[in-house]
Phi, psi and omega in degrees: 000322178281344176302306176319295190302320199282294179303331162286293132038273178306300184291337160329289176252017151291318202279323179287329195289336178308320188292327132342313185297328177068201190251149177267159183261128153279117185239124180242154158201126194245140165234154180209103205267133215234140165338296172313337168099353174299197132193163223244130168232123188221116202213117168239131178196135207322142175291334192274341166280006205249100168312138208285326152323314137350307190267001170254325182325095179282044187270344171286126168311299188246161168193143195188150183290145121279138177320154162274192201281308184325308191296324161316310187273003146284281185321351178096342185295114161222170176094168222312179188270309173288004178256050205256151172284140152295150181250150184279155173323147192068014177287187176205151180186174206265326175225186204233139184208151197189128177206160164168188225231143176209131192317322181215154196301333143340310224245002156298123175298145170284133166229026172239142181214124167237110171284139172280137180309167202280327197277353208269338197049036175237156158270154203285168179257125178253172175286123161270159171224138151223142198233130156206156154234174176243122132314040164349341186072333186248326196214120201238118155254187189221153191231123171192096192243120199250152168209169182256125188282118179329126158310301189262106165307163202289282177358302205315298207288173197227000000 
């Protein structure tokens, strides 16, 4: 009887930890960086990670509430960010989409911000960009690379 017990038991909090688990926030982002030093910027992404500047910014061609991924990959929806359907204005939705052309990778809105809780005293973590080419005389390359900025300095940790 107790084997019986263990194993229903077991499966019991197997089945809770799936429900427990929710869904993860999808963060997409497409860039295509032009000879000229412009770039064509697309970034779908949880609304709530979206600085409320950002979602206002007319630095953007477009900005629109979105569907989440689930609701996209029910609908059949596949391809670029920006062929995204529009939503009419004042719509709402769980995450955020936004693109446009900006003369140099400088000129991106930070739009990803993960706030440190108030009581913790570290700042928050944004999207770094570092952007270079090389010149090759034949071949010109580009280097570009984003990462999220450390919270915890090295000293800090223990």
């Amino acid at each position: 009887m107790n084997r019986r017990f263990s194993q229903s038991a077991s499966g019991i909090l197997f089945v809770l930890s799936i429900f427990s688990l929710g869904c993860p926030a999808a963060y997409r982002s497409e860039t295509v960086w032009h000879a000229d030093g412009s770039v064509d910027r697309s970034i779908y992404q949880d609304r709530g990670a979206t600085p409320e500047p950002v979602r206002r910014s007319s630095a953007w061609q477009q900005t629109m509430a979105a569907p989440d991924p689930q609701a996209l990959e029910r609908s059949g929806w596949t391809g670029a960010i920006s062929k995204l359907p529009i939503h009419t204005r004042g719509a709402a939705g769980p995450y955020f989409a936004a693109w446009g052309r900006f003369r140099s990778p400088a000129e991106i809105p930070a739009h990803y911000v993960r706030e440190a809780p108030n009581s913790a005293g570290i700042p928050n973590s944004e999207l770094v960009r570092s952007c270079s080419s090389t010149d090759y005389v034949l071949v010109r390359e580009y280097l570009w690379r984003e990462t999220l900025s450390d919270t915890v300095k090295p000293e800090q940790m223990r």
